[in-house]
N, C-alpha and C positions, 0 to 999 in steps of 0.2 A: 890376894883377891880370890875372889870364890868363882868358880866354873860358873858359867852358865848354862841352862838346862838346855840348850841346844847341841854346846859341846859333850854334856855329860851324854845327850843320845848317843853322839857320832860314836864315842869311846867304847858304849855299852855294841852296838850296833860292829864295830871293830874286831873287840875282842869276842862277839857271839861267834862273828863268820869265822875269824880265826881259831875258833874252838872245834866248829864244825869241820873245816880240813883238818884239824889235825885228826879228828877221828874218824872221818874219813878217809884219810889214808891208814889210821889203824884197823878198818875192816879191809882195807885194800888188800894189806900185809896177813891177816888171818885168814881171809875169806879163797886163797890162794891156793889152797889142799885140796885135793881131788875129791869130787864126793864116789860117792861106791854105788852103785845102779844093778840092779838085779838083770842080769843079762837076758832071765827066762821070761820077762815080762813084756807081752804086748800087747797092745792098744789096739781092738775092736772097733776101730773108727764107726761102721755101720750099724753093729748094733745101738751103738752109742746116740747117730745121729736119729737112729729110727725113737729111739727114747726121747731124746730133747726134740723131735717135731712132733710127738704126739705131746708129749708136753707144754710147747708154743700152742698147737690149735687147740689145747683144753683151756691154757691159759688165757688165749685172748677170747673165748668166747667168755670165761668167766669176768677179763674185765670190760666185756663188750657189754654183759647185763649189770655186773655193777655201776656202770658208767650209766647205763640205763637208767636203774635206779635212783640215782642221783641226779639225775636230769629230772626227771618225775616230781621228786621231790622239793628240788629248787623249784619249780613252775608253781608247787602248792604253796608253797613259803612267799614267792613274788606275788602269787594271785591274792596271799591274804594281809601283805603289805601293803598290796595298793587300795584293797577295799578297807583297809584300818586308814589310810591314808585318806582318803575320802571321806569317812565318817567323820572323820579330825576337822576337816575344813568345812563341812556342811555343819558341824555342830561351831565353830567358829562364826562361819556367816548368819547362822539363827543368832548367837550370843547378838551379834555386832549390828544388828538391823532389829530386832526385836528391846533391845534397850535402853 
C-alpha cells in the first residue's frame, strides 16, 4: 500500500529535525576551541556613542523629511483620484439621463 502524503510529511518533517541535531551537536563539538582575542584591543564606548547619536539625529531628521515627502505626495495622488473619481460619475450620470 502506498504512503499517504500526510505520512510522507510526518517522515520528511522527522528526518529534517533529526538532521538538524545531528548537526547541531556537530558545531556543538567543533565550535568548542578557544577563539584567540587580541588582548591590546579596546572599545572606545564614547567615542563611539557620540558617532552613532549624531548619526541617529541626522538619520531621523532624514527620515522625518522623507516621510514628509511622501505624505505630500500621497495627498496629490488621493486629491487626483478623487476628482478622476467624480468626473467618472458626472460623466455616468450625463450618459444616463441625457439618453
Amino acid at each position: 500500500m502506498t504512503e499517504k502524503r500526510a505520512q510522507y510529511r510526518k517522515k520528511q518533517k522527522r528526518d529534517s529535525l533529526s538532521k538538524l541535531l545531528k548537526r547541531a551537536k556537530d558545531d556543538r563539538k567543533t565550535n568548542s576551541d578557544s577563539v584567540d582575542v587580541n588582548p591590546e584591543f579596546v572599545n572606545n564606548s564614547d567615542q563611539q556613542d557620540q558617532k552613532t547619536s549624531y548619526r541617529k539625529a541626522f538619520s531621523n531628521e532624514q527620515k522625518q523629511d522623507l516621510r514628509d515627502e511622501k505624505i505630500a505626495r500621497l495627498k496629490r495622488r488621493l486629491n487626483w483620484a478623487i476628482a478622476v473619481v467624480i468626473v467618472l460619475i458626472i460623466i455616468v450620470l450625463i450618459a444616463l439621463f441625457n439618453f
